[in-house]
N, C-alpha and C positions, 0 to 999 in steps of 0.2 A: 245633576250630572256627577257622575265618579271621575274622583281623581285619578289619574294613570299616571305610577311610579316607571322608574326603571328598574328589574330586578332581575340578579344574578341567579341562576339557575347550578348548582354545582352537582358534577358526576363522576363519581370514582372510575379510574381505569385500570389500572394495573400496578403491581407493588414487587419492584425489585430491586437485587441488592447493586452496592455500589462496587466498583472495584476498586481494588488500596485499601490500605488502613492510611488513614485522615487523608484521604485523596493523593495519596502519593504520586510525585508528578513525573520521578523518571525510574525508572525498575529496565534492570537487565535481560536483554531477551533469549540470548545464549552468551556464552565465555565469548567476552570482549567485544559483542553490542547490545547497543543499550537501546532506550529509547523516552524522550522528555519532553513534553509539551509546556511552554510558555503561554501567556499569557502578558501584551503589552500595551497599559492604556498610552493612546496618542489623541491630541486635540481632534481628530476626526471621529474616535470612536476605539472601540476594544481591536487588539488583533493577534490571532491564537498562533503561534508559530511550533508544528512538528517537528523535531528533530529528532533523525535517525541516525548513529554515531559508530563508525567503524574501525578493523585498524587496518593498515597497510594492504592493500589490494593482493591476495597470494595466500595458498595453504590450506589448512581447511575452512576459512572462513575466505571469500575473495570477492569480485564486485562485476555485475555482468550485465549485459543487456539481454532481454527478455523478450521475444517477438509470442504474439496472441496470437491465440490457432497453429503454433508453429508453422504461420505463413503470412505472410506480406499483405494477402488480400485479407478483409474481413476484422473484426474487432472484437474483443473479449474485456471485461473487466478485469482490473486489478486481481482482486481476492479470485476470481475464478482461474487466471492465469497462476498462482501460487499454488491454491486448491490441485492444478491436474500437473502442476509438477514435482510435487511432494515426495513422492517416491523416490526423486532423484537428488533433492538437498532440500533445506529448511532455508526458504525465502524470507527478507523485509525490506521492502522496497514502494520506489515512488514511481508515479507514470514518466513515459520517454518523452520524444520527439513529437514534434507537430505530424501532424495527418491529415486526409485527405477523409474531411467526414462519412462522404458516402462508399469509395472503395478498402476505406482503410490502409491505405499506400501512406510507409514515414514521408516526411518531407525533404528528410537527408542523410546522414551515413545511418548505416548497420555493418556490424562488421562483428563478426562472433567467431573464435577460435582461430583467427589472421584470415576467416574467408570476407571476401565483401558480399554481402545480398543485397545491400541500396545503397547506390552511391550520393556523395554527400552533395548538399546544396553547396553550386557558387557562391550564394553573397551570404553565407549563416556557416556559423562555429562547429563544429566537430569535438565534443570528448573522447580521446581514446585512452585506455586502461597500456600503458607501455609493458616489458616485458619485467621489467623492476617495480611494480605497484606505483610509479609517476599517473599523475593525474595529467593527460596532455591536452591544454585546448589549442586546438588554433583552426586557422581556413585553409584548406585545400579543395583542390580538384579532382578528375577523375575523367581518366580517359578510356575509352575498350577499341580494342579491336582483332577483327580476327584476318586469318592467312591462310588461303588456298594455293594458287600457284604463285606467289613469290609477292603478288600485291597485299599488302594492309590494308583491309576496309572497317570505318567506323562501328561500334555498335553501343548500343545503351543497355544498361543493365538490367532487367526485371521492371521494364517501363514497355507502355506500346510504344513502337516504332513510329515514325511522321509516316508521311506519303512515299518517301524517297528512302526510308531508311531501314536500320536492323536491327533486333535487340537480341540477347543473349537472355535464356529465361531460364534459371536453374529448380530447384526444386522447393527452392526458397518461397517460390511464386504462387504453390500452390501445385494441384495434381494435373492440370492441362492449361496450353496455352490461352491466352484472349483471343478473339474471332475478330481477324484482320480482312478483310474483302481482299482476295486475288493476292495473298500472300502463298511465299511457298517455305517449308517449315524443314529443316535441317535435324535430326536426331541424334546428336553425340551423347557417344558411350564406349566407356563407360568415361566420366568427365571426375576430374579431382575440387574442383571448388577454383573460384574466382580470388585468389592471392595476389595481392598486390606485387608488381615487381616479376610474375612467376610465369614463364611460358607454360600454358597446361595444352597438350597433345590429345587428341580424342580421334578416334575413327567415326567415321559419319554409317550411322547403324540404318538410315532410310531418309526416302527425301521425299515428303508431300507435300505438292502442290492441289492450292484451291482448298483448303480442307477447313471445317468450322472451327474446330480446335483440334489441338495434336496434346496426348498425352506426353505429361514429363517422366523421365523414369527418374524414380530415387535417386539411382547415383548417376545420374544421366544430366545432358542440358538440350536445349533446344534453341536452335539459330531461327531467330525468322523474318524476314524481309517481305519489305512491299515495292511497288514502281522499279525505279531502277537497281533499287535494293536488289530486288527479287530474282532479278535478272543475272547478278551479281554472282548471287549464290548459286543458284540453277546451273550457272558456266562452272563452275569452280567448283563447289560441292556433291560427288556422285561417291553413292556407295563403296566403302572397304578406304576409299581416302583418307587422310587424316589430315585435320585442321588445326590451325592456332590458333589459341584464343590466349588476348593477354590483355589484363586490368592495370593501369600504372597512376598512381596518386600526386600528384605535383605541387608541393615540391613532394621528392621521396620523403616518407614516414616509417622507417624502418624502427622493427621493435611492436609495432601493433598487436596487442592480444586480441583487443573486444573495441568497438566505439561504438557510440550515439549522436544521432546529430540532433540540434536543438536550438542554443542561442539565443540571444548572444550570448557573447563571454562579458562577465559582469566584475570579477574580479584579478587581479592581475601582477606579481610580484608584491601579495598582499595589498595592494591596495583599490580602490574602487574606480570601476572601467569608467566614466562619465557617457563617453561616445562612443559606440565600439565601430561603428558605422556599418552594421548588417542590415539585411534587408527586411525591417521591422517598421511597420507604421507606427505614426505618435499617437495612434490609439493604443494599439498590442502593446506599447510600452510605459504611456505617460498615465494610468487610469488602475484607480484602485481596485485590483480585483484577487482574487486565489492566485498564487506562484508556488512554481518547484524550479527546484534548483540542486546542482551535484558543486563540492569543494572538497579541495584537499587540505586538511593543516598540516603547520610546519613540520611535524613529528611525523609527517606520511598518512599519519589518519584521515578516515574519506566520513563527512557527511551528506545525510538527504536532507533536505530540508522541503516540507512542503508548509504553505501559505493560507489558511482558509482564509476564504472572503465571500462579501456580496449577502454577508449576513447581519445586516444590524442588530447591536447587542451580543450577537457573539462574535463576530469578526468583520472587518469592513474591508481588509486586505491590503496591500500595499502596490505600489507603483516599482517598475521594475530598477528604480535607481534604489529605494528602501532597500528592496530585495538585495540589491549587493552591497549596503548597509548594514544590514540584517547578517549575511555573509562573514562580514570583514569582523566586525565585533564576536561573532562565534569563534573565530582564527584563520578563516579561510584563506591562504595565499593565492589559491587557484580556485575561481569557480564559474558556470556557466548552467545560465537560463535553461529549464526547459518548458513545455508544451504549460501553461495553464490554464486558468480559467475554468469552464465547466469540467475540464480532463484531469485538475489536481486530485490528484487520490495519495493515501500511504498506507498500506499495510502491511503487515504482521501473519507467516502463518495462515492466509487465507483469510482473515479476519481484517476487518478497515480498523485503522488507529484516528483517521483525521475525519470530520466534515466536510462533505462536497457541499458546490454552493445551491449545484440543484435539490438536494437532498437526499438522493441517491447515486451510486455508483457512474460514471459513462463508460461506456468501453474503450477505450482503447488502441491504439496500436503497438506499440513498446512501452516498454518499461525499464525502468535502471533499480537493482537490485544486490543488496549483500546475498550470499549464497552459504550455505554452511552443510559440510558432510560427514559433520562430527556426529558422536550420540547426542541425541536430544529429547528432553524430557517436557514434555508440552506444557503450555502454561497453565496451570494451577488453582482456583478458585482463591484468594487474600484469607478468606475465609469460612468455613463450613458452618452451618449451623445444624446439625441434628435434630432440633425441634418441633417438625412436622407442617410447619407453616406454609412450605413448601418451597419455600425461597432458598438456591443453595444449601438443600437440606443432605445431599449427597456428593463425592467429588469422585468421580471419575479417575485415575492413575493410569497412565502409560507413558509409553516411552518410545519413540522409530528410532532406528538404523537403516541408513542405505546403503554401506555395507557388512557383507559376512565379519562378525568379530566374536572374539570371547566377551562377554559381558558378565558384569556383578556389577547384582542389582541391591540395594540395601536403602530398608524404608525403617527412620528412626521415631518410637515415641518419643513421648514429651519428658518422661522418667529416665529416656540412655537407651532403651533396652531397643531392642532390632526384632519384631516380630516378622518381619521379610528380610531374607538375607541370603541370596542367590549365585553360585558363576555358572554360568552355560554357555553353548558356542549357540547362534544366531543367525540365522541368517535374516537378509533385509527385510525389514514390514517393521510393523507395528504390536507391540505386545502392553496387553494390561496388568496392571500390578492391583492385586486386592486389596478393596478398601471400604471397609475395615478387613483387619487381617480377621478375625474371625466374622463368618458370618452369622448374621442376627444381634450382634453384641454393639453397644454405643460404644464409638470410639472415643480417647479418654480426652478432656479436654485440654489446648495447650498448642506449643508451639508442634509440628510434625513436619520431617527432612524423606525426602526421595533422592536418593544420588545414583547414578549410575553412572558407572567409568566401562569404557571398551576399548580394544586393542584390536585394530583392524589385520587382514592377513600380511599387510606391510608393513608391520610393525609399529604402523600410527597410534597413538595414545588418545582419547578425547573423554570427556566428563563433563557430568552437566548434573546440579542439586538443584533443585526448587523445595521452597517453605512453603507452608500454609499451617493456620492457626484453626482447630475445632475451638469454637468458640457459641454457646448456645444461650448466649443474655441477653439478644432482641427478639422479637418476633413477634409475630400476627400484628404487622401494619395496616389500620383500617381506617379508612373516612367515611365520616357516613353520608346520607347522602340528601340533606332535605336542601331546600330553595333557600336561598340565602337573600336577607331583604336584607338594603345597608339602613343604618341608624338611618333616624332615630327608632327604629322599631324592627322587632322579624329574629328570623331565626338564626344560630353559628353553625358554622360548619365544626364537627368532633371531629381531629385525629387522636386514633386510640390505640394502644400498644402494650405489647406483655414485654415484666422483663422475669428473668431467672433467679438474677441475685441484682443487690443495691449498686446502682452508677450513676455515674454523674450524665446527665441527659440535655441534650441542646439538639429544638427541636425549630427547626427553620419552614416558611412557605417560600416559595421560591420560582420564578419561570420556567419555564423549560430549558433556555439555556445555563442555568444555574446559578445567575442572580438572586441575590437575597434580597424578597421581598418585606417580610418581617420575620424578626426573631420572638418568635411564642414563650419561649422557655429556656432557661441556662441553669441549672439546677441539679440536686441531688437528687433520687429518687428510690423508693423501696421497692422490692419484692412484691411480683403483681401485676394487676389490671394496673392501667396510667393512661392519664389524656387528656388533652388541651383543647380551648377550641378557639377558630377564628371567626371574626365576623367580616370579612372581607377588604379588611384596610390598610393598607401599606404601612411603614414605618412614620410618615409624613398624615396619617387620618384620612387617607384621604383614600376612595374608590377604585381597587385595581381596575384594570381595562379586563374585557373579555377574550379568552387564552387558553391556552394550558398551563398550568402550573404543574407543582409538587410539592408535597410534605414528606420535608427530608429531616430524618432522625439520628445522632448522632449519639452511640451510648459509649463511656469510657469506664474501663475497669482493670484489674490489676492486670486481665489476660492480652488487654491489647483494647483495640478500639473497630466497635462495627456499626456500619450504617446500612440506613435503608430507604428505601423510597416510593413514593406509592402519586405517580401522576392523578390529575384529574383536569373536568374540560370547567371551565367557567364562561359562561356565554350569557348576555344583557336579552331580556325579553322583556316584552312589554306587562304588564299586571297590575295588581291592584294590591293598595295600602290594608293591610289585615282589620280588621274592624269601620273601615271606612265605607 
């Protein structure tokens, strides 16, 4: 009878580069936000904390809420919601408000340029953005109602109506109403938006009864009742009339620019809320999972802070009382919960900065978001390599404006000298800068500066440089790729690597979440072929589990420091002992 071992099986996958030099953990994203990831071991486990860092709520950098699909119904992700608004500022934000998974309805305020589109939950907190960059939380209410002959009747905002009642649907909602059985549908136009505080006037432009849906117009709204509702309107509402519609917040909240609803409120004249007594179960709050979160410090600066969790070994997450923990230690005087768990997201530009806990993106409903309508010069590769391996072997250059301005543009080598060096007038979009400045030619190695400053037609100022290092002393990360038997017998797995010129080299196996499994090599190394090999054993001798890993290369030299990395799958089959 043959013995049967257990035997690792190893398969290269893919080799690419890291971002940062030596993992830098917070880098600027434009003039005056930033962005830094944490890292805090707790007796439960690792927990990764996002923060997004901004200043004062106002100008060209401000703080806004974000609705997906630019409507109430339906969900979008994170990065896709930045992606399709690009054109009109440079987003970094984290998801909003709780929702309603299936129609994608927040669960409470929305309120964007002092209009309301959803009004806020009774028993949960409200962030609103005041007229002075104040971070406001508190709870209110919200009341509608509209006026035909001299009576006030009730209405709900961009929700279906009960059996008995009326809602006001503006265009917030989407392009036609929801299909109410035996409703009759009111057409105001042209309608100004739902203002807190604000009588708004509309002429009634048509009145359908029975109808499956009624289109919204843009600048339009639509009354619609059912039951006694219905009846209500029918009496009161006939063409060329004009109606009242009025929204009133209680207590008044005067000063509103922007709000989100979320909750609860976790932090509170700097200190931590214990109880806030919203309407939250002791699951949604007492139970380690992914959180986001909005806070203002004392200097008026606004952070995001998002939470991964529900990932053992990289993040296990916190309980929503850590979360304002977490808060208060950053600087937080004012801050307040929002949506997490599978819907924590933060990104950048289109691009995710954090870990979801599912692994990918969820859609959405809102989001809360820094906004910026300065020049802005897109983020940058840390570092080029020119040497054919195909990893970051090229960087791309440009620059957006969303709006018309003069611009000069000036890209520095590493010697002083300016081989791009440009002013033009601009209009909005997107423009590449050559790179290299000549074509065909290796660019020279070393530190390299992109600035560009513009001057809008109102005389705004904005500017934005990013670095990046050509840098060509790693490359061709390789594993090979035989069956790996542990001791006492069998074959090593080769990582094998070129370098350009002599560095000092620290050459790590590692998980996937970027735990170091064992260190291979800490050493100098020459000019050349280079490579290490492992035989599958952790720092302890002892049998990694079946996974994905990675060999992660780290070379230092006078020009700066690059890494690389190159996954692979390690998975236990069954086999047999080599000569046995």
């Amino acid at each position: 009878m043959r013995r049967r071992l257990s035997i690792l099986a190893v398969v290269g996958l893919a080799s690419v580069a890291l971002a940062g030099v030596a993992r830098a953990q917070e880098r600027e994203l434009w003039p005056g936000v930033s962005f830094r990831q944490t890292i805090q071991p707790t007796p439960n486990g690792p927990v990764v904390v996002d923060v997004l860092t901004g200043p004062r709520p106002g100008g060209t950098t401000t703080l806004e809420p974000l609705l997906s699909n630019d409507t109430l119904t339906g969900r979008e992700t994170l990065t896709k919601i930045e992606q399709r608004l690009s054109a009109s500022a440079t987003y970094a934000g984290i998801n909003g408000d709780l929702f309603n998974l299936h129609t994608g309805l927040p669960s409470g305020a929305l309120i964007r340029e002092g209009r309301i589109l959803s009004l806020p939950s009774n028993g949960r907190s409200t962030a609103a953005i005041m007229s002075d960059g104040t971070l406001d939380v508190r709870r209110v209410i919200a009341t509608g109602a509209w006026t035909g002959a001299g009576v006030a009747h009730p209405f709900v905002l961009n929700r279906i109506p009960d059996a008995n009642g009326t809602a006001l649907f503006t265009s917030a909602w989407g392009a036609s109403t929801p299909t109410v059985s035996g409703s009759v549908a009111v057409v105001l136009f042209p309608f100004g938006g739902a203002t807190p505080g604000i009588d708004q006037l509309a002429a009634v432009q048509s009145v359908v009864a029975g109808a499956a849906s009624v289109a919204i117009p843009p600048d339009g709204a639509v009354l619609l009742a059912s039951g006694t509702g219905a009846a209500q309107l029918q009496a009161e509402a006939v063409v060329g009339a004009t109606l009242k519609t009025r929204v009133d917040l209680q207590p008044a909240w005067p000063g509103v620019v922007s709000a989100i609803g979320g909750g609860p409120q976790i932090v509170r004249n700097g200190a931590v809320v214990f109880r806030a007594g919203e309407q939250f179960t002791t699951s949604q709050l007492g139970e380690r999972a992914p959180r986001s979160a909005v806070g203002q410090l004392k200097d008026g600066g606004i952070i995001l802070v998002a939470v991964d969790g529900r990932q053992p070994g990289w993040s296990v997450g916190m309980t929503n009382y850590e979360l304002a923990q977490t808060l208060v230690r950053l600087g937080a005087v004012t801050a307040m919960a929002l949506d997490g768990g599978g819907s924590t997201e933060m990104a950048f530009d289109g691009t995710l900065l954090n870990r979801p806990s599912a692994g990918v993106e969820r859609p959405i409903s809102t989001a809360l978001a820094f906004t910026y309508t300065g020049a802005f010069v897109r983020a940058l590769l840390p570092v080029v390599s020119p040497n054919g391996d195909g990893v970051d072997d090229v960087e791309p250059l440009s620059y957006k404006l969303v709006k018309a301005a003069a611009v000069t543009v000036t890209l520095t080598a590493p010697d002083g000298s300016t081989p791009v060096s440009q002013t033009l007038d601009q209009q909005p979009g997107t423009y590449p800068v050559p790179f290299p400045p000549t074509a065909g030619t290796s660019p020279a190695e070393g530190v390299w500066k992109l600035a560009v400053a513009a001057t809008d037609e109102l005389g705004e100022q904005t500017g934005m440089m990013q670095r990046f290092t050509v840098d060509d002393t790693l490359g061709f990360l390789q594993t090979s790729l035989p069956r790996l038997f542990l001791p006492p017998g069998g074959h090593d797995l080769t990582i094998s690597w070129k370098l350009t010129r002599q560095a000092r080299v620290v050459v790590t196996v590692e998980t996937k979440a970027g735990e170091v499994v064992r260190t291979l090599a800490r050493r100098r190394y020459d000019t050349g072929a280079q490579s290490v090999v492992w035989n599958g054993l952790d720092r302890a001798k002892k049998r990694v589990k079946g996974g994905v890993y990675r060999a992660h290369i780290v070379a230092t030299t006078a020009l700066g420091t690059v890494e690389l990395v190159r996954t692979f799958a390690v998975r236990q089959i069954a086999g047999q002992r080599p000569g046995s």
